[in-house]
FIFI-377009 format. One record per residue (C-alpha): z, y, x; residue number from 1. Coordinates in Angstrom, 3 decimals. Last residue first. Example, Ala and Ser with C-alpha at 12.3 -4.5 7.8 and 13.67 -1.06 7.14 Angstrom:
BEGIN
<pt><up>7.140</up><north>-1.060</north><east>13.670</east><k>2</k></pt>
<pt><up>7.800</up><north>-4.500</north><east>12.300</east><k>1</k></pt>
END
This chain:
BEGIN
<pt><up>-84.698</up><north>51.322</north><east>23.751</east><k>260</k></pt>
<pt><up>-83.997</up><north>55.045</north><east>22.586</east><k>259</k></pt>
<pt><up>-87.691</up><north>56.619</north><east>22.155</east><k>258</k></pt>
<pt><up>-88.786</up><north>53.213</north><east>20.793</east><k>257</k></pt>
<pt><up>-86.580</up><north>53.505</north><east>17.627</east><k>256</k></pt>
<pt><up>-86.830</up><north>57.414</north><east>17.423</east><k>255</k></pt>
<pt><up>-90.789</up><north>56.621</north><east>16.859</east><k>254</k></pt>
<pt><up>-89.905</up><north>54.030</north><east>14.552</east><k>253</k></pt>
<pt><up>-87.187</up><north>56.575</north><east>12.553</east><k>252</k></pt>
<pt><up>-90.057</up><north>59.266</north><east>12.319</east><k>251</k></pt>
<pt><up>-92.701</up><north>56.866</north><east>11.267</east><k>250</k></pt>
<pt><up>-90.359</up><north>55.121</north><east>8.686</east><k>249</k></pt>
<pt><up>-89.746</up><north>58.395</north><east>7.223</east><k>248</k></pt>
<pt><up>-93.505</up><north>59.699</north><east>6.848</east><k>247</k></pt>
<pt><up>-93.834</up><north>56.562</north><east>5.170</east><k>246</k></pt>
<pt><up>-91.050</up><north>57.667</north><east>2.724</east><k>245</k></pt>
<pt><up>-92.626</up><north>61.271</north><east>2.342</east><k>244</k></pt>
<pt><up>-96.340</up><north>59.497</north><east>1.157</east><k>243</k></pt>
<pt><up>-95.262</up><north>57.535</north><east>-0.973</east><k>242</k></pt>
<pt><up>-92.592</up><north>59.815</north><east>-2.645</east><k>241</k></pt>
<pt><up>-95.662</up><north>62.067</north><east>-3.076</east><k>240</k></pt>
<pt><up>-97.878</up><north>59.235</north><east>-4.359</east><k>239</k></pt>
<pt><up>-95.633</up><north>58.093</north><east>-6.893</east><k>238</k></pt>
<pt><up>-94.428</up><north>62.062</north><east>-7.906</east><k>237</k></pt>
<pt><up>-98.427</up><north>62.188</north><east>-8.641</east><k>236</k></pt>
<pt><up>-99.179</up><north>58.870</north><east>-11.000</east><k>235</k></pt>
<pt><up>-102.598</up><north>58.578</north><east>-11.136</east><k>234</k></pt>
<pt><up>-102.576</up><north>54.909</north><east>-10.933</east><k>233</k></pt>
<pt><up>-100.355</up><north>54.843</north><east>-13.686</east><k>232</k></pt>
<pt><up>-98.321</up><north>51.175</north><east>-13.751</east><k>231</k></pt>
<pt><up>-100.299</up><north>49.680</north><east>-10.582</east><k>230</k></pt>
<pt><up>-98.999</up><north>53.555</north><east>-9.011</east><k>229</k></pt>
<pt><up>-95.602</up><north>52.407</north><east>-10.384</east><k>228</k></pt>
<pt><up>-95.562</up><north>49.761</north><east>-8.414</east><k>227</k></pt>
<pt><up>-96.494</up><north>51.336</north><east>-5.521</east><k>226</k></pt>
<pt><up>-93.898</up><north>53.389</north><east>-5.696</east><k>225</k></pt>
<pt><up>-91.499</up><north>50.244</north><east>-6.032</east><k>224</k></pt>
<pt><up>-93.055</up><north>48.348</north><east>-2.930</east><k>223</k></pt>
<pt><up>-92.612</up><north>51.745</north><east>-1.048</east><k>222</k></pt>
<pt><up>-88.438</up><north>51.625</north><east>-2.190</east><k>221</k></pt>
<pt><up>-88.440</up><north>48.331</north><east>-1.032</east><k>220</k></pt>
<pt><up>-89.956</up><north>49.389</north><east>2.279</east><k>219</k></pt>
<pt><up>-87.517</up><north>52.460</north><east>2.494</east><k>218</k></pt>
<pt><up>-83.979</up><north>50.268</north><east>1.645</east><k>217</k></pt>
<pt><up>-81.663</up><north>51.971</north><east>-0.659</east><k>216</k></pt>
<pt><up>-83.950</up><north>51.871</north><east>-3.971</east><k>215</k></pt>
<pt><up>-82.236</up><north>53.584</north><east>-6.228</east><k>214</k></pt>
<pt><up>-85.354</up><north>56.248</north><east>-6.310</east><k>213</k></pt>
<pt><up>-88.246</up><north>52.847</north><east>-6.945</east><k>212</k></pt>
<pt><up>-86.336</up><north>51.777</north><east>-10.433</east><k>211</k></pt>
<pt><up>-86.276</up><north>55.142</north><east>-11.526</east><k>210</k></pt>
<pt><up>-90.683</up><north>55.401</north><east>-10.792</east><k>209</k></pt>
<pt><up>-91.025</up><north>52.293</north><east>-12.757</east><k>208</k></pt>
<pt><up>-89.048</up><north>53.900</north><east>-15.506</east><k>207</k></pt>
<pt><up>-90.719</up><north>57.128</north><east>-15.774</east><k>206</k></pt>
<pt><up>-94.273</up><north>54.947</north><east>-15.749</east><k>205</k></pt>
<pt><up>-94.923</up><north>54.478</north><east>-19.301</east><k>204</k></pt>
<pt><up>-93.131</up><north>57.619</north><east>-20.169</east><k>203</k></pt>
<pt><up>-95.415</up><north>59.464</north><east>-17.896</east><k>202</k></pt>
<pt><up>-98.088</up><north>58.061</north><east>-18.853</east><k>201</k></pt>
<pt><up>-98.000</up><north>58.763</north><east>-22.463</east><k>200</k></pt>
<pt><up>-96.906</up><north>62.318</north><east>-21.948</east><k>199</k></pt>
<pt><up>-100.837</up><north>62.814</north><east>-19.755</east><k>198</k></pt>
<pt><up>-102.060</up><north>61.639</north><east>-23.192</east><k>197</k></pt>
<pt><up>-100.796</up><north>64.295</north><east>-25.374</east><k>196</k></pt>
<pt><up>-100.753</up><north>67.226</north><east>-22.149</east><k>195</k></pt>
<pt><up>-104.526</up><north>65.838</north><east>-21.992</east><k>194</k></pt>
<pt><up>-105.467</up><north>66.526</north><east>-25.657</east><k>193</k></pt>
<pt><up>-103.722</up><north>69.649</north><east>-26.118</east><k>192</k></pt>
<pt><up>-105.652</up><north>70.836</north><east>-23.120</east><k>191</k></pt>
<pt><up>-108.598</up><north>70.154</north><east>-24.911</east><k>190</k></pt>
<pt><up>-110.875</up><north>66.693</north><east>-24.799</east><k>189</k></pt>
<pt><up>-113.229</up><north>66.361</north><east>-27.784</east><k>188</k></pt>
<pt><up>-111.442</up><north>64.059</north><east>-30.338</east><k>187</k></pt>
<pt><up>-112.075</up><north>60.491</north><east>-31.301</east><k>186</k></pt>
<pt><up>-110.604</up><north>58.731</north><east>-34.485</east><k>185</k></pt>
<pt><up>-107.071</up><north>58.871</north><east>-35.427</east><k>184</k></pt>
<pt><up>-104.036</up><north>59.900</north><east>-33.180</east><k>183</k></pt>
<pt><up>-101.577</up><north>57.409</north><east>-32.856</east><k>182</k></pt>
<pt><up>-98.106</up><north>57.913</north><east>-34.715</east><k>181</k></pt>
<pt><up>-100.139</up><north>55.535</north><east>-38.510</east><k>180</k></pt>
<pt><up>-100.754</up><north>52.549</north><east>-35.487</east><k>179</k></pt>
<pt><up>-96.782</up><north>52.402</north><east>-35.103</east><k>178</k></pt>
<pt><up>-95.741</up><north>52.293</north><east>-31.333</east><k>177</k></pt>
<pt><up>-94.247</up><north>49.985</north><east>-29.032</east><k>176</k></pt>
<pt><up>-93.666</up><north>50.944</north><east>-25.289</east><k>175</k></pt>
<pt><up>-93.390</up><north>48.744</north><east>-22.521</east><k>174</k></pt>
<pt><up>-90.869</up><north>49.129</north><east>-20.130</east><k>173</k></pt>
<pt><up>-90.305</up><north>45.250</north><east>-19.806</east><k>172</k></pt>
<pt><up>-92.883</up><north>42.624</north><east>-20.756</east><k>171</k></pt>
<pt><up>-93.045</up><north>42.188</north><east>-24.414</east><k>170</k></pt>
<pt><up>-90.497</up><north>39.530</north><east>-26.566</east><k>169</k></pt>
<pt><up>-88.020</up><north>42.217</north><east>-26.317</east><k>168</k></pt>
<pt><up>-89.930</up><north>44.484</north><east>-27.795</east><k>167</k></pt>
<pt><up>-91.475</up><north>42.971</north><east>-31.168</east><k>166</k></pt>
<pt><up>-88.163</up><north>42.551</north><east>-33.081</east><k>165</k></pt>
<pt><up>-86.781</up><north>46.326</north><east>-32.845</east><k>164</k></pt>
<pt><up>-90.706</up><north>47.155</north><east>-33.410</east><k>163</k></pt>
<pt><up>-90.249</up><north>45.287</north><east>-36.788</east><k>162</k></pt>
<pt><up>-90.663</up><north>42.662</north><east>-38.664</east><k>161</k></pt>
<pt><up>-93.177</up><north>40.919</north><east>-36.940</east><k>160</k></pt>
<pt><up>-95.792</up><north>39.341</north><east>-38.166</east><k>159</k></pt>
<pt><up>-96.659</up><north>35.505</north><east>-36.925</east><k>158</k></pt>
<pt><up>-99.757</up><north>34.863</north><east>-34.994</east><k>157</k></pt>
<pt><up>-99.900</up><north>37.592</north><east>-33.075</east><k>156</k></pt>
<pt><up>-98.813</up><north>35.940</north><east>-29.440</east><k>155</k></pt>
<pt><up>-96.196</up><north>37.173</north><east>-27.218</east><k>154</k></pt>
<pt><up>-97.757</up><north>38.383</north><east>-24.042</east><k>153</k></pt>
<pt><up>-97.972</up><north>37.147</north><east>-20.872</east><k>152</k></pt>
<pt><up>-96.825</up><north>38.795</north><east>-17.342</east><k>151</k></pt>
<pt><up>-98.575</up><north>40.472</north><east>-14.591</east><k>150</k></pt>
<pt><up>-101.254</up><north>42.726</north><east>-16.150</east><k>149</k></pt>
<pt><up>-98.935</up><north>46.110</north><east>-16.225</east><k>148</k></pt>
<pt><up>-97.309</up><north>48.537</north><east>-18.174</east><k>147</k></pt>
<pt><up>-98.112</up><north>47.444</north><east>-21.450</east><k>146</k></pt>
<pt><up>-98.764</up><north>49.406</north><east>-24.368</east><k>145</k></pt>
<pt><up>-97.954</up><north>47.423</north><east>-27.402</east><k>144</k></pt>
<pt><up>-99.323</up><north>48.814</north><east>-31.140</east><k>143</k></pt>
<pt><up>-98.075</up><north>47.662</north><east>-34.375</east><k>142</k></pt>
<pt><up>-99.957</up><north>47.316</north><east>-37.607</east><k>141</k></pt>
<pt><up>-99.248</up><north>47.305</north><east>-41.193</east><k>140</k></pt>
<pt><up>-99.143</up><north>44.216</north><east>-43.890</east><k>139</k></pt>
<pt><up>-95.685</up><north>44.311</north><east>-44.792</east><k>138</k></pt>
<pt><up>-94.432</up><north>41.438</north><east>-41.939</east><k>137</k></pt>
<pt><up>-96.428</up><north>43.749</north><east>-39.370</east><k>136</k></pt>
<pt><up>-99.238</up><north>42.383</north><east>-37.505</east><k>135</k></pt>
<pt><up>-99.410</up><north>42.530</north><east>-33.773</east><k>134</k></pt>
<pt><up>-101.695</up><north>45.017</north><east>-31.657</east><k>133</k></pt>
<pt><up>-102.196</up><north>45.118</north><east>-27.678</east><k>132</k></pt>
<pt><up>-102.556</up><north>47.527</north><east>-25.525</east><k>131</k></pt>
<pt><up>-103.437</up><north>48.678</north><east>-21.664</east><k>130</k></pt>
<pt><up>-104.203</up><north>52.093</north><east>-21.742</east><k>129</k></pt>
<pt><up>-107.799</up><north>52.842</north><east>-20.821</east><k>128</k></pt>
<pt><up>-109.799</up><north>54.883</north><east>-18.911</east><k>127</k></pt>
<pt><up>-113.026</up><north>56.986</north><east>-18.232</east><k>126</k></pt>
<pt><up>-115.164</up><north>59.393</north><east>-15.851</east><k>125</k></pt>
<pt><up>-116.938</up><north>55.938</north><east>-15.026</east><k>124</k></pt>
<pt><up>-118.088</up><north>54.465</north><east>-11.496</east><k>123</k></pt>
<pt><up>-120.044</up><north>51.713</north><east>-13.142</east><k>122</k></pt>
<pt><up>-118.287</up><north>48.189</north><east>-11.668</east><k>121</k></pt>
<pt><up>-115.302</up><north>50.155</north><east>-11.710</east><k>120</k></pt>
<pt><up>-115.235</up><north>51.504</north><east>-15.404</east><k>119</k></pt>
<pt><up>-116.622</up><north>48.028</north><east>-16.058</east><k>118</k></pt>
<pt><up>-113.380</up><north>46.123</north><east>-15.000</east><k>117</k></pt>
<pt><up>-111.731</up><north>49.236</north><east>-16.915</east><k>116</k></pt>
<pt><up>-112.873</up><north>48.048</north><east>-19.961</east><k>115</k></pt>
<pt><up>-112.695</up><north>44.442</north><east>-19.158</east><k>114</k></pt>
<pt><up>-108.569</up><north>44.945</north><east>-19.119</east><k>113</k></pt>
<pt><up>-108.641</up><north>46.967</north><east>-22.381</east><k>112</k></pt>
<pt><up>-110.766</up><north>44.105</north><east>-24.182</east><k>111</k></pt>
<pt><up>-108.486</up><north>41.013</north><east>-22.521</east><k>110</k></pt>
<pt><up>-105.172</up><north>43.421</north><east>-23.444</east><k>109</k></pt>
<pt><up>-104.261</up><north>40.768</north><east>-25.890</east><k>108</k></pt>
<pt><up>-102.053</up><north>40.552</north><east>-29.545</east><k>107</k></pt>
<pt><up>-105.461</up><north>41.156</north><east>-31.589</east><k>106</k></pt>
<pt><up>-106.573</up><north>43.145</north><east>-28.176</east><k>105</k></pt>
<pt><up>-105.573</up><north>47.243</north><east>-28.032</east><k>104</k></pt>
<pt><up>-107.813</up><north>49.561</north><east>-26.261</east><k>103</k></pt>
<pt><up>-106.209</up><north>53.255</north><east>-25.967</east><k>102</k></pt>
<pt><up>-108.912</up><north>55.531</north><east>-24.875</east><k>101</k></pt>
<pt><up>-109.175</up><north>58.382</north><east>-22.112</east><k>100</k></pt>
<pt><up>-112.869</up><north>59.886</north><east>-21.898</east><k>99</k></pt>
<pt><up>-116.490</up><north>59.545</north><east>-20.689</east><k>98</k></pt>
<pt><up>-118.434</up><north>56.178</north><east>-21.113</east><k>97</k></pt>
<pt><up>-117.214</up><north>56.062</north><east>-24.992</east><k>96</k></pt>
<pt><up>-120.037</up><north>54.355</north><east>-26.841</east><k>95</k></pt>
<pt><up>-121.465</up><north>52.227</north><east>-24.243</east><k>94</k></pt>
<pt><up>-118.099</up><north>51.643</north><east>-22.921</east><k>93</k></pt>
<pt><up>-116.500</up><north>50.617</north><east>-25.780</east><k>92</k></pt>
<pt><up>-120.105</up><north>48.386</north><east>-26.676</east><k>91</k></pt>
<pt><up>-119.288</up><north>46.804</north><east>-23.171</east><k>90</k></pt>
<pt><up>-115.508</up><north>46.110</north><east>-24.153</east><k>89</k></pt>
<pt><up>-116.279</up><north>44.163</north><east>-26.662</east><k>88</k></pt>
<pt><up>-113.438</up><north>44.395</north><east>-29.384</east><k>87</k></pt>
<pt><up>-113.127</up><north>40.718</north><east>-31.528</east><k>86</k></pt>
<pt><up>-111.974</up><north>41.244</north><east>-34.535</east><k>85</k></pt>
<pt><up>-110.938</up><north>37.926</north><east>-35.942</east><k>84</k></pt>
<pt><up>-107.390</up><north>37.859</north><east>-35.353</east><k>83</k></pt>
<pt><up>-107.168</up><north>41.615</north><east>-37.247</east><k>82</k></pt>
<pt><up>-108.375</up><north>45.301</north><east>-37.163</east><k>81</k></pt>
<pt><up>-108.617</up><north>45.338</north><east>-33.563</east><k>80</k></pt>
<pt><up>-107.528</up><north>48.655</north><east>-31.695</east><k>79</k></pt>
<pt><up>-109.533</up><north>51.293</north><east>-30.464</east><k>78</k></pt>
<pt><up>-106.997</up><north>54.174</north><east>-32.086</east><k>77</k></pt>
<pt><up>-106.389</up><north>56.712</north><east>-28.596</east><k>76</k></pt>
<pt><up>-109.736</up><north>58.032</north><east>-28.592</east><k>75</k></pt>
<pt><up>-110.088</up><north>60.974</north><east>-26.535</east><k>74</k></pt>
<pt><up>-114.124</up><north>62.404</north><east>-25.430</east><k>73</k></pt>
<pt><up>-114.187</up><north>63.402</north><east>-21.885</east><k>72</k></pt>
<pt><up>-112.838</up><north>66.163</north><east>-20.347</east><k>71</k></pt>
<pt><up>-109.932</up><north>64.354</north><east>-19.793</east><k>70</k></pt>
<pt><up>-111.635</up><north>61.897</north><east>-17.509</east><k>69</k></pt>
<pt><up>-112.422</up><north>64.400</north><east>-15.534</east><k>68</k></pt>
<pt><up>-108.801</up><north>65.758</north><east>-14.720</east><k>67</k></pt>
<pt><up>-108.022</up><north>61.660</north><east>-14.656</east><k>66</k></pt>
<pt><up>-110.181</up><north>61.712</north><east>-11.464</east><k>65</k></pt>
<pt><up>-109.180</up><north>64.968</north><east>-9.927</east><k>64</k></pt>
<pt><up>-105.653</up><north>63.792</north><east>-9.829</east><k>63</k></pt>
<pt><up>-106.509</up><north>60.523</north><east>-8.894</east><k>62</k></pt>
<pt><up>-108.397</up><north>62.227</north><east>-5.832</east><k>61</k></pt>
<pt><up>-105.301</up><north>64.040</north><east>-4.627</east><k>60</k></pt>
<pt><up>-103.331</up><north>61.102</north><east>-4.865</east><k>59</k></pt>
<pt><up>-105.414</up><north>59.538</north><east>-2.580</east><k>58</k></pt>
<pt><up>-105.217</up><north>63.048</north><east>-0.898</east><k>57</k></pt>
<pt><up>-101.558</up><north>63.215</north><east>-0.734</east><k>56</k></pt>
<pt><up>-101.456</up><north>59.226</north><east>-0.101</east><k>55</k></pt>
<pt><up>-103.868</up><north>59.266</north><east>3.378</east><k>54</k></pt>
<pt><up>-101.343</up><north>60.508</north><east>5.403</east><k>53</k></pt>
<pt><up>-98.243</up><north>58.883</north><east>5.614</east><k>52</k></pt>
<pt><up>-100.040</up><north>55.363</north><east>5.118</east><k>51</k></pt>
<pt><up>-101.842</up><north>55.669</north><east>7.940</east><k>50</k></pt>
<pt><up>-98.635</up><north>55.933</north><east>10.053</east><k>49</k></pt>
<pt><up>-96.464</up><north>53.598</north><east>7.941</east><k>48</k></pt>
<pt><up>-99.169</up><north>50.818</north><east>9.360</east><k>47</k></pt>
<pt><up>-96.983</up><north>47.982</north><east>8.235</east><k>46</k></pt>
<pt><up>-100.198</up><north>45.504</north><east>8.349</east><k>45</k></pt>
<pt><up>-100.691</up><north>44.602</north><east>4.578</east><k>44</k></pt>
<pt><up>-99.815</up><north>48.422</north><east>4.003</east><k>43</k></pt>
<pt><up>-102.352</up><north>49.627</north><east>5.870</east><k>42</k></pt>
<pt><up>-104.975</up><north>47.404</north><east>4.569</east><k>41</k></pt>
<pt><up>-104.151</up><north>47.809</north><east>0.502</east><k>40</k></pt>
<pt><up>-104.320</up><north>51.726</north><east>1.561</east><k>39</k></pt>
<pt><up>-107.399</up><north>51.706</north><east>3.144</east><k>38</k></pt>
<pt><up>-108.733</up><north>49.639</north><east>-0.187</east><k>37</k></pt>
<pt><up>-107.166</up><north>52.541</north><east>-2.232</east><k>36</k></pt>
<pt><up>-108.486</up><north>55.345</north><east>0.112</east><k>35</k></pt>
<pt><up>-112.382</up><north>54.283</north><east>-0.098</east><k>34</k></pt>
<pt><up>-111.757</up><north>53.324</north><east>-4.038</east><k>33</k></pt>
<pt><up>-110.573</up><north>56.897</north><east>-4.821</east><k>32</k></pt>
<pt><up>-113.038</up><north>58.878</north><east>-2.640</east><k>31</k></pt>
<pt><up>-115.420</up><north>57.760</north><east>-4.472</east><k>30</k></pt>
<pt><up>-114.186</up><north>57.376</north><east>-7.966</east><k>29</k></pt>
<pt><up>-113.675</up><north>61.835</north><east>-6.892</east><k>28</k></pt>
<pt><up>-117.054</up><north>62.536</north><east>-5.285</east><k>27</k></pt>
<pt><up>-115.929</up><north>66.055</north><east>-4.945</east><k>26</k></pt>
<pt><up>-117.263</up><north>66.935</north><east>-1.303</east><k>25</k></pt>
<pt><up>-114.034</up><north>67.557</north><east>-0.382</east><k>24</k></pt>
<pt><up>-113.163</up><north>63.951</north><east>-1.443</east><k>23</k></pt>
<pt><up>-115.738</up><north>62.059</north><east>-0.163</east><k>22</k></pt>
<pt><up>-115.179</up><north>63.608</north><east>3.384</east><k>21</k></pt>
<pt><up>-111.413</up><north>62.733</north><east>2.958</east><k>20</k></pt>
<pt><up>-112.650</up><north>59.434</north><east>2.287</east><k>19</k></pt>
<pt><up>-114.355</up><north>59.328</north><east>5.041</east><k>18</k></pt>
<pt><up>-111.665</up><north>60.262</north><east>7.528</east><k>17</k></pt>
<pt><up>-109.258</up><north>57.900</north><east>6.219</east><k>16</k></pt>
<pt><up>-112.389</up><north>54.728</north><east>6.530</east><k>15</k></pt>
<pt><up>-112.299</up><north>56.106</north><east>10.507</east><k>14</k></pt>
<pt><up>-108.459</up><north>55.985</north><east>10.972</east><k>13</k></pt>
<pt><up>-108.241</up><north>52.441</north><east>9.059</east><k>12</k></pt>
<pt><up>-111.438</up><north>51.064</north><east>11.547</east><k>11</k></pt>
<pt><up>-109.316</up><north>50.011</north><east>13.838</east><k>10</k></pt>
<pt><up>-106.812</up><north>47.071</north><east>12.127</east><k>9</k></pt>
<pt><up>-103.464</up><north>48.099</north><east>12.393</east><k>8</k></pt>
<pt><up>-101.173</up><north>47.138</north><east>14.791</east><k>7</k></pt>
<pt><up>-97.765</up><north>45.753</north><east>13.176</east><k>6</k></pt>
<pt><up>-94.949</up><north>48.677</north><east>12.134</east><k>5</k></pt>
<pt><up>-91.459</up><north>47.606</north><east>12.758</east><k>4</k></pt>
<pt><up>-89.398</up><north>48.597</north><east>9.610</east><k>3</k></pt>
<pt><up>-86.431</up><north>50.565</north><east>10.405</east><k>2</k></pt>
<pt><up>-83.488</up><north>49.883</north><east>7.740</east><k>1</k></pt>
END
């Protein structure tokens, strides 16, 4: 299918060129939100063009971005200790305003969602799974990491049996964990740290990115990457595929007009 392109508005081309500027010049959350809300545009107006060209260094940025945030300090156990523990995500962020964390809600991802409302507001080297923790019927915990914000959540008043009983009530391709497999208490980022965390993402977003590949039509199989860039925002293959299907359309439009 050849998708028409509309005109885009003129300052795209511009807005490109200064996030590339941002991004040479290593301001990383920068150059991150200048390309993201180019990219929102372009896509919004079918401009396959921009789009084939600013996704290798968006994605170039992202790359840089969770690099840093790695560096940080890793706590992957921020999770409520029952219906009354309330997490704040400001006192998260005061205490951890450098790192990768896993925030998990008393059966809400309110606390990891304000976490990385502030990472934006304050241009933080830090980020957040999106979790939430039930109650198990014998008196342990169970962790939810959910792909996205779009759907609800089962509430925690009633423990589970199980993980087996938890999933299907959780939006799809999320990914249930006991709170005794997460790592506990906060570690210095190492390599060991990141390859830990970056194995996280990637089975959070594998199926996202699956979904997107059978695609048969190119704009579907866009909406799908992009997807799974909502999923993991620093998501590479995302971002390449991205950027080699718009690359596509721009080919096939050009051969389009070139034979009317």
């Amino acid at each position: 299918m050849t998708a028409t392109a509309a005109a885009p508005p003129p300052d795209l081309q511009s807005r490109c060129d200064l996030g590339q500027q941002q991004l040479m010049r290593m301001e990383y959350l920068e150059a991150d939100a200048t390309l993201a809300a180019v990219e929102r545009e372009a896509w919004a107006a079918r401009d396959f063009d921009t789009l084939s060209r600013l996704y290798m260094p968006l994605q170039e940025a992202r790359r840089q971005r969770r690099q840093r945030c790695g560096e940080g300090t890793v706590s992957l156990d921020l999770i409520a200790e029952g219906p009354g523990d309330q997490i704040e995500a400001r006192h998260v962020i005061e205490n951890y305003p450098h790192g990768q964390l896993l925030v998990a809600g008393w059966g809400s991802i309110a606390p990891a969602l304000e976490v990385r409302r502030l990472q934006r507001q304050h241009a933080l080297y830090v980020e957040t799974f999106l979790a939430a923790v039930y109650r198990l019927a014998d008196g342990g915990k169970i962790v939810a990491i959910i792909p996205s914000e779009d759907q609800p959540l089962p509430p925690a008043g009633v423990p589970v049996r199980d993980a087996e009983e938890l999933l299907p009530q959780l939006p799809p391709h999320s990914i249930v964990l006991p709170e005794a497999q997460l790592p506990q208490g906060p570690q210095k980022g190492t390599w060991e740290t990141y390859a830990h965390v970056m194995a996280m993402w990637e089975r959070l977003h594998s199926p996202f990115l699956i979904a997107a590949d059978a695609e048969q039509d190119p704009v579907a199989r866009i909406e799908g990457y992009r997807r799974a860039i909502r999923v993991d925002y620093a998501c590479e293959l995302a971002h390449q595929k991205l950027s080699d299907t718009a690359r596509w359309l721009v080919r096939e439009n050009k051969h389009a007009v070139a034979g009317a």
